[in-house]
C-alpha positions as CSV (number, residue, x, y, z in Angstrom):
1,X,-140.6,137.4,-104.1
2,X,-140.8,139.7,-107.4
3,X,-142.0,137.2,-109.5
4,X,-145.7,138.7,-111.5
5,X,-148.8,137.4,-111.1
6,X,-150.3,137.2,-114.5
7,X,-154.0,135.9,-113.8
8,X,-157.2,136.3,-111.2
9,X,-156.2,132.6,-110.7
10,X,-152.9,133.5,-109.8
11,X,-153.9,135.9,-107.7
12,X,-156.6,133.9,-105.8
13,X,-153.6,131.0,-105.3
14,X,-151.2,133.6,-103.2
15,X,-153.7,135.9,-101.4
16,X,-154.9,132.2,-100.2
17,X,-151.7,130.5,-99.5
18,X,-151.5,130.5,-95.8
19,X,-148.3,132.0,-94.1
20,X,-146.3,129.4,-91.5
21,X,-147.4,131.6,-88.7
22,X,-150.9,131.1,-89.9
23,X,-150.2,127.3,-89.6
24,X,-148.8,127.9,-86.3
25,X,-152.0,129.9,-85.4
26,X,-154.2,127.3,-86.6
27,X,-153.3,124.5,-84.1
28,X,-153.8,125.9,-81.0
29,X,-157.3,127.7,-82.3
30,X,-159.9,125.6,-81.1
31,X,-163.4,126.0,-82.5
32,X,-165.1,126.6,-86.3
33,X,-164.5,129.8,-87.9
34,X,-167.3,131.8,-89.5
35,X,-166.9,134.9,-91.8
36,X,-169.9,137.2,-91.7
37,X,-169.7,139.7,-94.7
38,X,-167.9,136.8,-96.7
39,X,-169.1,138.3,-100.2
40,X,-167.1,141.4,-100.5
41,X,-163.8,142.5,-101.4
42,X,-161.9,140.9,-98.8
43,X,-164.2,138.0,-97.7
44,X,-163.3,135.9,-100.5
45,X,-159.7,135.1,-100.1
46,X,-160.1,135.3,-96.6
47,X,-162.4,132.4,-96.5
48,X,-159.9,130.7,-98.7
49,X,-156.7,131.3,-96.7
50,X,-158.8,129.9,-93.6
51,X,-159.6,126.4,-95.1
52,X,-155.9,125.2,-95.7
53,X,-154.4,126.8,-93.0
54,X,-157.0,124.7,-90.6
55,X,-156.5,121.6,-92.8
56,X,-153.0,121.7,-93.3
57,X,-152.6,123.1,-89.1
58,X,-154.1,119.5,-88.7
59,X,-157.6,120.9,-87.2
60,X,-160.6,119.8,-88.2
61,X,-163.1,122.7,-88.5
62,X,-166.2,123.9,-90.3
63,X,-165.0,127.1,-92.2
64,X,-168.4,129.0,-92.5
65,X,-168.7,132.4,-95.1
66,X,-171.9,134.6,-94.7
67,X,-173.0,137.2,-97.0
68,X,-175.8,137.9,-99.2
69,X,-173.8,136.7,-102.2
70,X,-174.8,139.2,-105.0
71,X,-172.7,137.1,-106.8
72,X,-174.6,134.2,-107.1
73,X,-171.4,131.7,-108.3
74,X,-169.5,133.1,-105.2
75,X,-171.0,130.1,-103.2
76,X,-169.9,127.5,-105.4
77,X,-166.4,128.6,-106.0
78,X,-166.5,128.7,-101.8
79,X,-168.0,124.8,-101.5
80,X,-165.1,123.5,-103.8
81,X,-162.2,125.1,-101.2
82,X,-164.2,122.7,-98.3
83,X,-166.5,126.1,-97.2
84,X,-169.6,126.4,-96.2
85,X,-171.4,129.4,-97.7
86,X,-174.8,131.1,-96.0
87,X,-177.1,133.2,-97.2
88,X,-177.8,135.8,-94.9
89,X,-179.3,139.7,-94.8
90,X,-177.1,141.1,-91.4
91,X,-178.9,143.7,-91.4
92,X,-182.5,141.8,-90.7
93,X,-182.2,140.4,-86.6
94,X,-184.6,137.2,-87.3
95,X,-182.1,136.1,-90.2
96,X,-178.7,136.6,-88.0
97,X,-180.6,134.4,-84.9
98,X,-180.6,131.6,-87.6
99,X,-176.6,131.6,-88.1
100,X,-174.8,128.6,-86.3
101,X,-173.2,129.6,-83.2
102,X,-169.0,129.0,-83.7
103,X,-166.4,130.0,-81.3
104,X,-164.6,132.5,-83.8
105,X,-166.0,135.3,-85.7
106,X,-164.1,137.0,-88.0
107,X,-166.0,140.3,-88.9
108,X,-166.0,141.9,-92.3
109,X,-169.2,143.3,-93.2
110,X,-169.4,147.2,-93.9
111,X,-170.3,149.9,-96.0
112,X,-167.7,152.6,-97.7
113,X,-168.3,153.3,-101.0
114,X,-171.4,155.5,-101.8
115,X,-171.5,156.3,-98.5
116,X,-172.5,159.7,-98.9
117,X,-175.2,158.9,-100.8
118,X,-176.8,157.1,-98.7
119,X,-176.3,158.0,-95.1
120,X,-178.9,156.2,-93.9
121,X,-177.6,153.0,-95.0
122,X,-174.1,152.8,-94.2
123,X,-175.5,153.5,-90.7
124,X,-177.6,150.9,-90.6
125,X,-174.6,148.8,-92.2
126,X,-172.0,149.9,-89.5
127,X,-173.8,150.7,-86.8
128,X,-176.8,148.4,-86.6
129,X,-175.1,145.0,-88.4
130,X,-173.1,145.4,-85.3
131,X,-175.4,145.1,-82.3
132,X,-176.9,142.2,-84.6
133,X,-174.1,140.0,-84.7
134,X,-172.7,141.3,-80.9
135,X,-175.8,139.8,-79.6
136,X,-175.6,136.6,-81.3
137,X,-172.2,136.1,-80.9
138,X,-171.8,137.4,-77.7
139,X,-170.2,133.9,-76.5
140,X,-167.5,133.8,-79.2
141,X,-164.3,135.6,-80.1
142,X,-164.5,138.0,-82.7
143,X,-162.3,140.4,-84.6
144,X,-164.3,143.2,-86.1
145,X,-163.0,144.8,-88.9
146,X,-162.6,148.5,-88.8
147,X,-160.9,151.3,-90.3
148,X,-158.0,154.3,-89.7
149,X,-160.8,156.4,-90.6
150,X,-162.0,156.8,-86.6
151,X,-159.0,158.6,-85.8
152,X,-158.4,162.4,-87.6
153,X,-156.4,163.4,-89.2
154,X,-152.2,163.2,-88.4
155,X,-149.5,165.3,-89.0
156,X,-147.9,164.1,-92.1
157,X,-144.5,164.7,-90.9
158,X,-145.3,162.2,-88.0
159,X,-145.6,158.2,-88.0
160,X,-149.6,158.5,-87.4
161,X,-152.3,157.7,-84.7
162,X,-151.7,154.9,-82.5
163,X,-154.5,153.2,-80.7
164,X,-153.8,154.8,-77.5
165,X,-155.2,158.4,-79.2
166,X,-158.6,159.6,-79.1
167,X,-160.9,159.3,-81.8
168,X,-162.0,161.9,-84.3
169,X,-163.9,160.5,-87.2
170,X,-164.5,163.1,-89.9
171,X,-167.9,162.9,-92.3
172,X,-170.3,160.3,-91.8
173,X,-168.9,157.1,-92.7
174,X,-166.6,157.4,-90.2
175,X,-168.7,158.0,-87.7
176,X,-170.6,154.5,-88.3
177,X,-167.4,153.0,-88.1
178,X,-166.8,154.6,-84.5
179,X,-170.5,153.6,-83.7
180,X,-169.6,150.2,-85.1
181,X,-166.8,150.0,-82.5
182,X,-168.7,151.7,-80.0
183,X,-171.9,149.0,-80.0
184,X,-169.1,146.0,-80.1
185,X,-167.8,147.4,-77.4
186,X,-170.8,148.2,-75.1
187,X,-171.5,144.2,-75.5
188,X,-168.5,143.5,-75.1
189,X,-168.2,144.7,-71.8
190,X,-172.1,143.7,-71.0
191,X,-171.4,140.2,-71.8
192,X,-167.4,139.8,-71.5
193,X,-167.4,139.6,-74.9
194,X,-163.6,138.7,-76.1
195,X,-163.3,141.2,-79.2
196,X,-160.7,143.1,-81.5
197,X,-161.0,146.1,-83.1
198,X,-158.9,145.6,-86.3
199,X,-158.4,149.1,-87.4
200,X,-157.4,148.5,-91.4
201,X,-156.4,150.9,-93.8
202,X,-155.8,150.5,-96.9
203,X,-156.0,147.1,-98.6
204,X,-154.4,146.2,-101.5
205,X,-155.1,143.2,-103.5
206,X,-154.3,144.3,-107.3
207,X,-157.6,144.7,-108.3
208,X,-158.5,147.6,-105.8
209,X,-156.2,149.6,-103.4
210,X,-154.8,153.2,-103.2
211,X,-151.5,151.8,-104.8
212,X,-154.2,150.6,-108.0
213,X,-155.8,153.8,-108.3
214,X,-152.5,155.8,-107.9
215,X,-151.0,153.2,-110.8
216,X,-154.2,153.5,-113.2
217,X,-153.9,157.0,-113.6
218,X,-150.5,157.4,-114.0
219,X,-150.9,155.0,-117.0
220,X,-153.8,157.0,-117.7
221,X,-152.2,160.2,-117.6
222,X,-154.7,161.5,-115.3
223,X,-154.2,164.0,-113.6
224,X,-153.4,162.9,-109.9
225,X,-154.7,164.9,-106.3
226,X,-151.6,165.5,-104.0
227,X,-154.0,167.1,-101.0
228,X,-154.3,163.8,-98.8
229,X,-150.6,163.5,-100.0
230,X,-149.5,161.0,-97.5
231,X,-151.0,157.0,-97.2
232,X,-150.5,154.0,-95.7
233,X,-151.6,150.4,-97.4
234,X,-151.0,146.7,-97.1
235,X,-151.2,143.1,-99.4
236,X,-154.5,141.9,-98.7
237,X,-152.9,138.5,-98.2
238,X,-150.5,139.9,-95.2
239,X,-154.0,141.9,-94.1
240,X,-155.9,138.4,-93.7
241,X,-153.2,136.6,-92.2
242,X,-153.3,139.2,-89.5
243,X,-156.7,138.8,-89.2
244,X,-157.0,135.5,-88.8
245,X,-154.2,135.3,-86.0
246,X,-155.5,138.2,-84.3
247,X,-158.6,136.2,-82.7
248,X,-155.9,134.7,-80.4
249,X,-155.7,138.8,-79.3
250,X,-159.1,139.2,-78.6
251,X,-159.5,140.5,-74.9
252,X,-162.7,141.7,-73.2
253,X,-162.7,144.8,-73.4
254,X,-161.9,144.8,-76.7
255,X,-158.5,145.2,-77.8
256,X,-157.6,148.1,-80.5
257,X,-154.9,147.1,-83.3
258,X,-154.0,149.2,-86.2
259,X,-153.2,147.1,-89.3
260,X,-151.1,148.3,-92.5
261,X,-148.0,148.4,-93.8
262,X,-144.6,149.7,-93.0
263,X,-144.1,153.2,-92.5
264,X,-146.1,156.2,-94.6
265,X,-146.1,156.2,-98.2
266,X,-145.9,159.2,-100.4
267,X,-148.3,160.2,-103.3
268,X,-145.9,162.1,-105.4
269,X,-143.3,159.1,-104.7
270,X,-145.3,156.5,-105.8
271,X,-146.1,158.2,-108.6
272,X,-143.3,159.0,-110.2
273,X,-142.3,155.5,-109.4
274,X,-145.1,154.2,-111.6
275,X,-144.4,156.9,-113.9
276,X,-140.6,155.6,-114.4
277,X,-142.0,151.9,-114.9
278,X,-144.6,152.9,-117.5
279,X,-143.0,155.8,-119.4
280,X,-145.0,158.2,-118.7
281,X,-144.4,161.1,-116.2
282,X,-147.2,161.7,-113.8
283,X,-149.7,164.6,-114.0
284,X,-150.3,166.3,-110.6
285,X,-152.5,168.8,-109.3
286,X,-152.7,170.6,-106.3
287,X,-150.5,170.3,-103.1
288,X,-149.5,168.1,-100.6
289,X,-151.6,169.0,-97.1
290,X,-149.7,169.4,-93.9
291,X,-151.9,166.3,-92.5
292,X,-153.0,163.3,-93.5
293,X,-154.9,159.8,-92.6
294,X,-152.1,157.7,-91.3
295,X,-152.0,154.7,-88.8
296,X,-149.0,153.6,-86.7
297,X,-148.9,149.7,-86.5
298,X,-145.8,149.5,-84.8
299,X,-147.8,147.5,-82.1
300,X,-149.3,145.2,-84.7
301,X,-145.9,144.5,-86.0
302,X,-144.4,143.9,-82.5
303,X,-147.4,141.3,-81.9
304,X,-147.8,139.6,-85.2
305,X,-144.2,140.2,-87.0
306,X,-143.5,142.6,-90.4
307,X,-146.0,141.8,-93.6
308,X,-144.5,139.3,-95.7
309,X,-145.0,141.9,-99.0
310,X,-142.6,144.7,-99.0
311,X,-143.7,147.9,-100.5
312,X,-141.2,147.4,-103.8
313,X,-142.9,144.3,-104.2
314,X,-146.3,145.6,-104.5
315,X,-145.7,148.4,-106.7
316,X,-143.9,145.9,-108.5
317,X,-147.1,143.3,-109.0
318,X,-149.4,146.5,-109.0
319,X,-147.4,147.7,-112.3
320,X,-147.4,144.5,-114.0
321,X,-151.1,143.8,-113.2
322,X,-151.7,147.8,-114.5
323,X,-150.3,147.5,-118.1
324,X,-151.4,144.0,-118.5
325,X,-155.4,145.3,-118.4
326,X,-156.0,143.0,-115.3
327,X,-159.0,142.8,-114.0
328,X,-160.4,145.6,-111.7
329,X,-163.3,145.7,-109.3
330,X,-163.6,149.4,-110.0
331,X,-164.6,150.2,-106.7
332,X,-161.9,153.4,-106.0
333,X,-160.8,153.9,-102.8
334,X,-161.2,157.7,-102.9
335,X,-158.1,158.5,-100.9
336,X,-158.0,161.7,-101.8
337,X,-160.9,162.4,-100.1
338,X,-160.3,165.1,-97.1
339,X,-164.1,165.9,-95.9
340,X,-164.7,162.2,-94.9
341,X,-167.7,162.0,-97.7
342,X,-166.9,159.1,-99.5
């Protein structure tokens, strides 16, 4: 599978190839599919891998995408894959009550970045989105994206949290995310809700990721921060193929999956790694922390199977797509944050 992707349009095509199993998961699925927060970093090729795994799963099914659409040729681009794009504010009550009603809901919308500058917003964003779209959609199945960043932090000698532990969300933006949970989950048992909490961290689609950020600097030769020394990432495309089979794992009350990759991945590691394929020894500062934010998705992997990207093949795209110039969405994932104030 080490073969580069040279393009945005190459990288569009394989994040939105769908998988076998999402074939497989297509056909028994019955019902449209709408994808609230549709405009954002993940939203996109999810909506894509949807259409053609419906089509070619031999279901017939409106494939809905919801978002604001900042950018305003996002909607076309959407219509010529066979999906149907809304305009919608999520935060504003009137406007969700508006939305079709569909039988699957797959979650996306959120707030991370500039979190801390805005508190108030990325509460209203994760918390109050939440009980907006619970209420409508009270009667569907939905998988709510969420984040590692509800449980603290591990030890980094260990494999990480598992759902079974209690939360312990540090700085604010976490703490929306629990409330985001917590609201899904109060309607959820209200209304017997079917729900999953799909606990993500981090993405990687070559654009955007910790494994980006790690590789841009190393090419940089910025300096890199070993404190939060320890991560855990996965392929966006294996991330929305989990998604998208995971409404057949929605349960009232809502069940909890952690989503990544394989195993923990080290900081200093990966960077020399980079380093070796570039030429350039890293530049490091500080030292590795005896904890970390770190998810164990041995039960996602048990469920759904392994991610179809191995880790040497994403540092192998994510080097190629580095010291080509491909495009970035510059929107750093700020791993090394430690106080939770992103």
């Amino acid at each position: 599978m080490i073969d580069f992707i040279d393009s945005v349009e190459q990288l569009e095509e394989r994040l939105a190839t769908p998988s076998i199993q999402d074939l497989e998961a297509m056909e028994p699925l019955r019902g449209d599919i709408l994808i609230l927060g549709a405009g954002g970093k993940m939203g996109p090729s999810l909506a894509k891998r949807v259409r053609p795994a419906s089509d070619l799963g031999g279901v017939k099914r409106r494939v809905i995408a919801v978002s604001r659409f900042s950018n305003s040729d996002l909607p076309d681009e959407l219509a010529r894959w066979g999906i149907e794009a809304l305009r919608c504010d999520l935060v504003v009550r009137e406007e969700v009550a508006q939305l079709p009603v569909c039988e699957n809901v797959l979650f996306l919308s959120g707030r991370k970045f500039g979190s801390s500058g805005r508190p108030d917003l990325t509460w209203a964003m994760n918390s109050v989105v939440p009980a907006n779209i619970a209420l409508h959609y009270r009667n569907s199945r939905i998988v709510a994206f969420s984040t590692g960043n509800v449980y603290p932090l591990a030890s980094a000698s260990g494999k990480g949290s598992l759902e079974t532990d209690e939360p312990g969300p540090l700085g604010e933006y976490a703490q929306s995310c629990l409330g985001r949970e917590r609201l899904i989950e109060y309607y959820s048992r209200e209304c017997g809700m079917q729900c999953l909490l799909f606990r993500l961290n981090y993405a990687v689609d070559l654009r955007y990721g910790v494994l980006v950020d790690i590789a841009r600097k190393v090419y940089a030769r910025e300096p890199i921060d070993l404190t939060m020394g320890w991560f855990n990432a996965i392929w966006q495309g294996d991330a929305n193929s989990y998604a998208l089979r995971s409404l057949e794992l929605c349960e009232c009350p809502p069940r909890i999956l952690n989503v990544t990759g394989s195993g923990k991945i080290s900081v200093r590691e990966v960077a020399e790694i980079f380093g070796s394929k570039f030429k350039r020894p890293p530049v490091f500062e500080g030292q590795e922390s005896e904890r970390a934010l770190l998810s164990n998705a041995s039960l996602c992997h048990s469920l759904l199977g392994q991610p179809d990207v191995s880790l040497e093949t994403l540092l192998t795209w994510v080097a190629h797509w580095v010291e080509i110039g491909g495009a970035t969405l510059d929107k750093p994932t700020k791993f090394e944050v430690t106080d939770g104030k992103f």
